[in-house]
Steps between C-alpha positions, in 0.01 A plus 500: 500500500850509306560361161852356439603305188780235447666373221442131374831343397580211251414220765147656625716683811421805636697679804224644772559847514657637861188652614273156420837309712430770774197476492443131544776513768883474426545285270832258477670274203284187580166645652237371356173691352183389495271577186106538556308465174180665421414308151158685494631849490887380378661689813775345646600635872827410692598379827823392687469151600658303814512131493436369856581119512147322672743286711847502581690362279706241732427447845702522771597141558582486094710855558676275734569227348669676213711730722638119619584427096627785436698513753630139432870437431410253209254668344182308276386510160155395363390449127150616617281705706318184556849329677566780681176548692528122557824540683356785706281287674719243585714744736 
């Protein structure tokens, strides 16, 4: 087992050490880390996280259909999410 300490800074930041980013697996700007709690005994254990959508996030047939606007010499603008799915199903 190897003890390594961090500083807190003014916001409640810390920077993990290079050993604790090795050790959970090169670790990028933007990866995200997982916290475990243990509020009986206070310990507090890390763990890089990956986010794996459940489903994709268009299907193909949408993927399609907004290759065609994009590709679109007059282009389309919509005031809402809402308006914009709407005019996805009517291609």
């Amino acid at each position: 087992m190897t003890w390594l300490t961090a500083t807190l800074g003014p916001k409640g930041q810390i920077t993990l050490p290079k050993k604790v980013r090795v050790t959970l697996g090169t670790m990028d700007r933007g990866d995200l880390v997982g916290f475990i709690l243990d509020e009986k005994s206070g310990a507090v254990r890390l763990t890089k996280m990956t986010i794996n959508p459940a489903e994709e996030v268009y299907t193909q047939d949408e993927l399609r259909k907004l290759l065609k606007i994009a590709d679109s010499k007059e282009g389309k603008h919509f005031n809402s999410a809402k308006n914009f799915l709407h005019h996805l199903d009517q291609l």
